[in-house]
C-alpha atoms as a printed R data frame, in Angstrom:
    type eleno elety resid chain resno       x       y       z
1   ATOM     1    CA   UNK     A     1   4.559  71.988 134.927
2   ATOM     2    CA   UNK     A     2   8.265  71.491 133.696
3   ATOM     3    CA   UNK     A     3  10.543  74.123 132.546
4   ATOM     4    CA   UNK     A     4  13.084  73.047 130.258
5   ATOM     5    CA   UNK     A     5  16.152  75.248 130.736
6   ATOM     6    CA   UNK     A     6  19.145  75.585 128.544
7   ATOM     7    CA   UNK     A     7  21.407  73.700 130.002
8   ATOM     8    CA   UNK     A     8  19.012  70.275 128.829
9   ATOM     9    CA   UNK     A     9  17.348  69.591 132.772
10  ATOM    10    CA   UNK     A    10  14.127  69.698 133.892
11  ATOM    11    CA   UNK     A    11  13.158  71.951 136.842
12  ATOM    12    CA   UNK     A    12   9.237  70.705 138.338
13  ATOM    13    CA   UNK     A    13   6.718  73.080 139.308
14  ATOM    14    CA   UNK     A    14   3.354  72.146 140.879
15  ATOM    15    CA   UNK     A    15   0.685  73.955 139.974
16  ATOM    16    CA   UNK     A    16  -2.787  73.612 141.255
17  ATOM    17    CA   UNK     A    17  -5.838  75.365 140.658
18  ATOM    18    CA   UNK     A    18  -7.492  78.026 142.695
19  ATOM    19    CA   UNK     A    19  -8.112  77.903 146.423
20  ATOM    20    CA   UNK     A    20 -11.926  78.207 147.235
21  ATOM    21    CA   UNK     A    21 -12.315  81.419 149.597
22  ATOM    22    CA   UNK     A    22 -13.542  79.964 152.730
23  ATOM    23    CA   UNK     A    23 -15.047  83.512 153.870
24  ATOM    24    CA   UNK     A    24 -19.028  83.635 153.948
25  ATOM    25    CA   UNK     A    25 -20.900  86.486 152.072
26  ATOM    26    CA   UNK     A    26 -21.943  87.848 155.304
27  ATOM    27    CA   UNK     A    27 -18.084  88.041 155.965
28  ATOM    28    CA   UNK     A    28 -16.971  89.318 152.102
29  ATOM    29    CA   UNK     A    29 -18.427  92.773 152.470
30  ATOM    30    CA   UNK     A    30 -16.288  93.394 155.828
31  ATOM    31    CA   UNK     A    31 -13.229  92.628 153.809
32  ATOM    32    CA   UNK     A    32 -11.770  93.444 150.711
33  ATOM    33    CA   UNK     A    33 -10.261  91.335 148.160
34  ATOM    34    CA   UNK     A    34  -6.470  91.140 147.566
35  ATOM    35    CA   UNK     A    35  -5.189  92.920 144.708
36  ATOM    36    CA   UNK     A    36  -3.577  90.962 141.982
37  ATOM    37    CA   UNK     A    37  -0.075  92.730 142.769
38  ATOM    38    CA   UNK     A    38  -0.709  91.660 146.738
39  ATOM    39    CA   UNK     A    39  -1.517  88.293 145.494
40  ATOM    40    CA   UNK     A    40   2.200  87.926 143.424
41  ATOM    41    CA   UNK     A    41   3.695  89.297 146.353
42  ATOM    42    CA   UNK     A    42   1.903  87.276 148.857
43  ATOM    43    CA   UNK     A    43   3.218  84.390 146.564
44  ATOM    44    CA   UNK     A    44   6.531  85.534 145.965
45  ATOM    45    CA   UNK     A    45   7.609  85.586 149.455
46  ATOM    46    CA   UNK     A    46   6.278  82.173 150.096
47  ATOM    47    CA   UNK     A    47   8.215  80.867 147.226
48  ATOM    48    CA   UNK     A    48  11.659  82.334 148.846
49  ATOM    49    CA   UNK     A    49  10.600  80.636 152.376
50  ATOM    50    CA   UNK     A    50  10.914  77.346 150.122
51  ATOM    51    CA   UNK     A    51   7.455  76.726 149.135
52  ATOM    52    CA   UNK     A    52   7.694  74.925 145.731
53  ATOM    53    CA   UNK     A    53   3.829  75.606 144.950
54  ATOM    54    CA   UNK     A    54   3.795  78.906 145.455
55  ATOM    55    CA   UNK     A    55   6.009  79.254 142.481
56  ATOM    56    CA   UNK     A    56   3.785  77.299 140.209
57  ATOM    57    CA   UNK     A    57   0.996  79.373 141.291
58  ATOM    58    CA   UNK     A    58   2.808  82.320 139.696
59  ATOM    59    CA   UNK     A    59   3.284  80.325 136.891
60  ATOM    60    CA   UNK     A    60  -0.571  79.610 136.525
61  ATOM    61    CA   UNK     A    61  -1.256  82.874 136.719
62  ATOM    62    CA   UNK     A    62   0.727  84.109 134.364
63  ATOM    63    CA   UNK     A    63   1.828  81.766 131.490
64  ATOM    64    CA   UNK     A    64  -0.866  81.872 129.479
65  ATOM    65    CA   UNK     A    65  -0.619  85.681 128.974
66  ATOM    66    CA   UNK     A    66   3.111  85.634 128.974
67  ATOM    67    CA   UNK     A    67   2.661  82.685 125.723
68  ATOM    68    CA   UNK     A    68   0.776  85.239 124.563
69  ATOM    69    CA   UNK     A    69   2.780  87.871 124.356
70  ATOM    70    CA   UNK     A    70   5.758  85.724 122.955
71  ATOM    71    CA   UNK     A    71   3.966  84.548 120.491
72  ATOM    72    CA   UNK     A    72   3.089  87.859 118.992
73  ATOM    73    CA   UNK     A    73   6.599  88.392 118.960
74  ATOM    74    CA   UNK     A    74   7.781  85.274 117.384
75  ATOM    75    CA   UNK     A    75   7.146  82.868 114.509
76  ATOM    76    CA   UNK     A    76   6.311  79.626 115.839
77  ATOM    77    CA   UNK     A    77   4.129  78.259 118.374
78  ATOM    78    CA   UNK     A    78   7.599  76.222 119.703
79  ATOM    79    CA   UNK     A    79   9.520  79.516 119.906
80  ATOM    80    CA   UNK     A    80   7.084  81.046 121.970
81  ATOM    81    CA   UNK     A    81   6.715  77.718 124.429
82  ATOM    82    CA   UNK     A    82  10.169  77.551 124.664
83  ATOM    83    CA   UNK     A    83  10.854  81.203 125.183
84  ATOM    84    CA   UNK     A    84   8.002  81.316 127.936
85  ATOM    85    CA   UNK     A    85   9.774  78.234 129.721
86  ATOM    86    CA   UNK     A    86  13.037  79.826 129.671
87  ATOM    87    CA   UNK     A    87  11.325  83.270 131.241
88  ATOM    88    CA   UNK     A    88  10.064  81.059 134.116
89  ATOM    89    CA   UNK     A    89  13.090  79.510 134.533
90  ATOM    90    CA   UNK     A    90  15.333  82.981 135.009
91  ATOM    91    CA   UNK     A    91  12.255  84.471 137.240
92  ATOM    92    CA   UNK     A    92  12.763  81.140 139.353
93  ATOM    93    CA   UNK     A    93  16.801  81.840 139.141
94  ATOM    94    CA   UNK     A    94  16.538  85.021 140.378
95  ATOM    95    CA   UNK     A    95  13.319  85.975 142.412
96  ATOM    96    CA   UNK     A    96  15.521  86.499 145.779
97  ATOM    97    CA   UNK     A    97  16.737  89.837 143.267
98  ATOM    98    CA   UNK     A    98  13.030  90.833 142.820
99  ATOM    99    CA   UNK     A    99  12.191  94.088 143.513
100 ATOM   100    CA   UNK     A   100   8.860  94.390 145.458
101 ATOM   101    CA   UNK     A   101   8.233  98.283 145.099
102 ATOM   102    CA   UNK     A   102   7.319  97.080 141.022
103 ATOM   103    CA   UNK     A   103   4.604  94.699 139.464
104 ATOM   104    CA   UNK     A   104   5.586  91.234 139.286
105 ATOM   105    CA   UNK     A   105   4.041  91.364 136.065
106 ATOM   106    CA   UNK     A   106   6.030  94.181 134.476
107 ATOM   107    CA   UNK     A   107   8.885  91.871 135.968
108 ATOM   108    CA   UNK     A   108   8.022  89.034 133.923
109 ATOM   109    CA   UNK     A   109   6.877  90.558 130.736
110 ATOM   110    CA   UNK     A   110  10.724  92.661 130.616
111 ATOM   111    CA   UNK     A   111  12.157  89.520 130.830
112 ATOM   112    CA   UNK     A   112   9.867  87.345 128.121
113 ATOM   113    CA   UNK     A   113   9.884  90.775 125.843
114 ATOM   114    CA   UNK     A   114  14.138  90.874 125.966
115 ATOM   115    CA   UNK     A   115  14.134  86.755 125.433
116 ATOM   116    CA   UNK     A   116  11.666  87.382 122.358
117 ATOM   117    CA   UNK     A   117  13.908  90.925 120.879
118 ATOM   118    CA   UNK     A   118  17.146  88.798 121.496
119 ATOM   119    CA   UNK     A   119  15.684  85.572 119.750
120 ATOM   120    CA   UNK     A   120  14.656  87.558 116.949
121 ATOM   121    CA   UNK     A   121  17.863  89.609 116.117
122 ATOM   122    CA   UNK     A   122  19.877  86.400 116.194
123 ATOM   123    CA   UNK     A   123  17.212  85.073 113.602
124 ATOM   124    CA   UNK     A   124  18.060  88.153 111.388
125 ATOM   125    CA   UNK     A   125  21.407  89.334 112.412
126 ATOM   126    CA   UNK     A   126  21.702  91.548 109.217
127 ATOM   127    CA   UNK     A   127  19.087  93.464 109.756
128 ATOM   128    CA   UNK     A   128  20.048  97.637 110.178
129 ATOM   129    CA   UNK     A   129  18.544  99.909 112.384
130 ATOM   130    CA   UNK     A   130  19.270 103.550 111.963
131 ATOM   131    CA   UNK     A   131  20.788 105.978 115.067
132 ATOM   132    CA   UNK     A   132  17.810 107.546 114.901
133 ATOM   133    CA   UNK     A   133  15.415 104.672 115.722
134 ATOM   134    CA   UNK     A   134  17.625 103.599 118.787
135 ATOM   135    CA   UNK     A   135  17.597 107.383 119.937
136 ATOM   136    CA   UNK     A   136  14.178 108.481 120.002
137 ATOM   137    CA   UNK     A   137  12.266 111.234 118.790
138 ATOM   138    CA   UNK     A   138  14.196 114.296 118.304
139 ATOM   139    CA   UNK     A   139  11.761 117.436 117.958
140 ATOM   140    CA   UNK     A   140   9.040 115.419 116.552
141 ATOM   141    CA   UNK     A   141   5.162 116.186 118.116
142 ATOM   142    CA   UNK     A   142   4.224 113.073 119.504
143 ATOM   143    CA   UNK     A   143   0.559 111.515 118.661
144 ATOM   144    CA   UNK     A   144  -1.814 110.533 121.748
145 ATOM   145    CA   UNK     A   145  -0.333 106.909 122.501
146 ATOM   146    CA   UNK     A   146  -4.466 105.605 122.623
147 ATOM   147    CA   UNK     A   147  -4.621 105.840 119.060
148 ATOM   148    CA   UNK     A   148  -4.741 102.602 117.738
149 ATOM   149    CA   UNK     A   149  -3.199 101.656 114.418
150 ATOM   150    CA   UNK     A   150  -4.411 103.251 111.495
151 ATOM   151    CA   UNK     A   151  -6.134  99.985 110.320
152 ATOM   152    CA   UNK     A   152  -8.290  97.582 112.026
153 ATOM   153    CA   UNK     A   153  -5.455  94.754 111.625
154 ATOM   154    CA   UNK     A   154  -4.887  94.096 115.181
155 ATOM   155    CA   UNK     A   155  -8.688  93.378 115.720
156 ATOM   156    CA   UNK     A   156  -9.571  91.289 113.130
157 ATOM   157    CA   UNK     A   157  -9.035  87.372 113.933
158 ATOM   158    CA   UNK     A   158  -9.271  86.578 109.661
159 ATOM   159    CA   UNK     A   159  -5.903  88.765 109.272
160 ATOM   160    CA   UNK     A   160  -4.588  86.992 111.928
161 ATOM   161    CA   UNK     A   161  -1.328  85.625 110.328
162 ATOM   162    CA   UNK     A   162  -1.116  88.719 107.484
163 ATOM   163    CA   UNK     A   163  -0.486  91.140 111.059
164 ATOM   164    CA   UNK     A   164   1.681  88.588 112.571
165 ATOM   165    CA   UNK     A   165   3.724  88.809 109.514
166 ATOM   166    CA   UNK     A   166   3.935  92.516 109.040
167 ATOM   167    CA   UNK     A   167   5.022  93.074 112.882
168 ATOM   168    CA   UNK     A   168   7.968  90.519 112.315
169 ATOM   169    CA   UNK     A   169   8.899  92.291 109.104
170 ATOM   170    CA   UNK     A   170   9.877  95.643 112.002
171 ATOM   171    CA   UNK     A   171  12.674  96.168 113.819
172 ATOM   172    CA   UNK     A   172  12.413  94.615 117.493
173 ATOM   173    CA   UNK     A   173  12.095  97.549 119.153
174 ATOM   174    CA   UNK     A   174   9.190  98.805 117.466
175 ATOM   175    CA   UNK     A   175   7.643  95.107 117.386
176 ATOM   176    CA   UNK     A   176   7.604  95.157 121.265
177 ATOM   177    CA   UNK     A   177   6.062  98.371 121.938
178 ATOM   178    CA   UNK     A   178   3.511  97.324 119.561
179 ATOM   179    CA   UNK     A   179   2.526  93.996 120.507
180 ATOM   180    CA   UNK     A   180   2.676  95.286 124.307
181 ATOM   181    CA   UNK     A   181   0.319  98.788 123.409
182 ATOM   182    CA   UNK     A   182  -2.286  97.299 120.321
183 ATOM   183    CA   UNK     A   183  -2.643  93.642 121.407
184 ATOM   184    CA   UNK     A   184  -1.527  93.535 125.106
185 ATOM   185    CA   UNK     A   185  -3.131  96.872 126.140
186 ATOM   186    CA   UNK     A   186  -0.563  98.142 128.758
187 ATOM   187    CA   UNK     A   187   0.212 101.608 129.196
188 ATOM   188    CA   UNK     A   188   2.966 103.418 127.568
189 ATOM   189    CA   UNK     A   189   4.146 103.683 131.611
190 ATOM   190    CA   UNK     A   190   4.421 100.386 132.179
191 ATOM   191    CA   UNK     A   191   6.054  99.574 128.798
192 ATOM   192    CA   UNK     A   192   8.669 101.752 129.718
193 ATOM   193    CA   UNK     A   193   9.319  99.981 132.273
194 ATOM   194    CA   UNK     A   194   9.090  96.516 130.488
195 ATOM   195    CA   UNK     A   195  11.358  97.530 128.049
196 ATOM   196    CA   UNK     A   196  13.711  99.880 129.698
197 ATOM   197    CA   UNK     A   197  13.129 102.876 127.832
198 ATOM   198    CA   UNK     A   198  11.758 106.327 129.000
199 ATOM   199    CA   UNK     A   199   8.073 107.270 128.544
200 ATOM   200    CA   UNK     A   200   8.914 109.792 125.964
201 ATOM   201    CA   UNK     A   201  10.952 107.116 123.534
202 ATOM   202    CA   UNK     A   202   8.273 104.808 123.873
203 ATOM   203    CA   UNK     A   203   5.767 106.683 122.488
204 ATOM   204    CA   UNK     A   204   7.975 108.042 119.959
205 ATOM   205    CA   UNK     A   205   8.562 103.782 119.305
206 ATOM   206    CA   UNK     A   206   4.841 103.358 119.016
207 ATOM   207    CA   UNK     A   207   4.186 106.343 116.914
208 ATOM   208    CA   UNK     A   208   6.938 105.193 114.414
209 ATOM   209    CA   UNK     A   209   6.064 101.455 114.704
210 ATOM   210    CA   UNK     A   210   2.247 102.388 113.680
211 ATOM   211    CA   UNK     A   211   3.364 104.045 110.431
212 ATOM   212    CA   UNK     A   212   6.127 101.423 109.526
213 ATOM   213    CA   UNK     A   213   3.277  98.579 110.082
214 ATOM   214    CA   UNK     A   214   0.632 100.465 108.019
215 ATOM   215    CA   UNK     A   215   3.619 101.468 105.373
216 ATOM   216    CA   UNK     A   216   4.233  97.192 105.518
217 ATOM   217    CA   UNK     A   217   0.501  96.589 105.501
218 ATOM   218    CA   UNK     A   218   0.099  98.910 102.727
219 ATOM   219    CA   UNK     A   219   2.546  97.574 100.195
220 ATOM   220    CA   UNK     A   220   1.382  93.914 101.027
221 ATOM   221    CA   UNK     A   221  -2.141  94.768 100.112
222 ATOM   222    CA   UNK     A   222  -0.780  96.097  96.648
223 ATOM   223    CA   UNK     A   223   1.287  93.522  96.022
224 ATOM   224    CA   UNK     A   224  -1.886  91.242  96.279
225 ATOM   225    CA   UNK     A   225  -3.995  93.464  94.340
226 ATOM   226    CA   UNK     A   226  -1.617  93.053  91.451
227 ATOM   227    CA   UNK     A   227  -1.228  89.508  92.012
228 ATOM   228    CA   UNK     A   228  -4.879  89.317  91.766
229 ATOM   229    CA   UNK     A   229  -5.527  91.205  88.759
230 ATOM   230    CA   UNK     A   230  -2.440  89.370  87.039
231 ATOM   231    CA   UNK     A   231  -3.895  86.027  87.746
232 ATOM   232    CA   UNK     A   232  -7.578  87.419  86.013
233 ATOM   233    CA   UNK     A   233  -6.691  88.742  82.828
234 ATOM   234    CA   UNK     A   234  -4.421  85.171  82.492
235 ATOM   235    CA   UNK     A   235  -7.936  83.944  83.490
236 ATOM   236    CA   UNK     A   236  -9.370  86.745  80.435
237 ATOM   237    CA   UNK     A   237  -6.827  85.499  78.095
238 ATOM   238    CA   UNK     A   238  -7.496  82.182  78.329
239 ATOM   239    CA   UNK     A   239 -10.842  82.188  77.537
240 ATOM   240    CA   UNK     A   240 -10.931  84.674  74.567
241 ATOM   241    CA   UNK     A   241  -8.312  82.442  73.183
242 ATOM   242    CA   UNK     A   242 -10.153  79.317  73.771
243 ATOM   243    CA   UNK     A   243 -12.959  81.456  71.985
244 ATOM   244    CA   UNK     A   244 -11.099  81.941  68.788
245 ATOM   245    CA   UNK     A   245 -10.154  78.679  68.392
């Protein structure tokens, strides 16, 4: 794999398909698997001893998801390829600063989720966002962060591009939270972390993002119902006036 960073040059990763576990099953019950956070680890320190495919093992791992998530975020299949390069590239820049007591994971999805919220706000630099959205939730009573979105949106593959739209139409703090709770399903704990906020403000994030998307979702719907209903009595009026003639 190449990354493509900013500055126009190529930095090479190999990256090569799962090892086959040499252990026999009479051997696999006397020892447990690695968990996926020993695994990064395991990987991450072989990368810092100099080991160019351990790197592009993490990358393996974890681009596809990390696409993923930047895609939700932004418009274009291109923004989110080149956003996800240019995470890869500053996790490769700065691993020697990374901070094994956390998830290499949460790691790498703070760092593709600030890429997407900065990418975005430079895409609609006029764009307002009250005190009180930055601040949190005041004296508010804060809704179980499990509950998914009022609608079904998020699950249905048909609306696919309708959601995609309405999320971009938020603010990109409430976008995040969203796309990381409803589509990513991580919890509001380790969104905090991702995006640097405190357990309490995310939630407060999520429970105002769900009622700005369904307020967005709402309004679109109308807007096509009377769209609909305008283009069938032009339909109505047509014929009856074909009919009198």
């Amino acid at each position: 794999m190449q990354v493509l960073g900013k500055d126009g040059r190529y930095t090479r990763f190999k990256v090569h398909a799962p090892a086959m576990s040499s252990t026999s099953p009479s051997d696999s019950g006397a020892q447990s698997e690695p968990t996926p956070r020993q695994v990064d680890h395991a990987l991450i320190r072989r990368a810092l001893e100099g080991e160019e495919d351990a790197f592009g093992d993490l990358v393996r791992r974890y681009e596809k998801r990390a696409r993923h998530v930047a895609r939700k975020m932004v418009p274009t299949d291109e923004d989110a390829q080149d956003l996800t390069q240019e995470a890869f590239l500053r996790v490769f820049k700065n691993l020697e600063r990374f901070d094994f007591q956390h998830d290499f994971s949460t790691w790498l999805f703070r760092i593709v989720t600030n890429l997407c919220i900065d990418h975005l706000r430079k895409r609609r630099p006029t764009q307002s966002t009250s005190t009180e959205d930055e601040d949190g939730p005041g004296q508010i009573d804060l809704p179980d962060p499990s509950q998914a979105l009022p609608s079904d949106a998020l699950e249905s593959r048909e609306t696919g591009d309708e959601v995609r739209s309405c999320l971009e139409a938020l603010a990109p703090h409430f976008q995040s939270v969203l796309v990381l709770r409803e589509l990513e399903g991580l919890p509001c704990t380790e969104i905090a972390e991702i995006v640097g906020a405190t357990h309490v403000t995310v939630r407060w994030r999520l429970h105002r993002g769900r009622k700005l998307f369904q307020e967005e979702w709402e309004r679109r719907t109308r807007l096509a119902q009377a769209r609909l209903r305008s283009a069938e009595g032009s339909d109505w009026d047509s014929g009856a006036g074909g009919e009198e003639a």
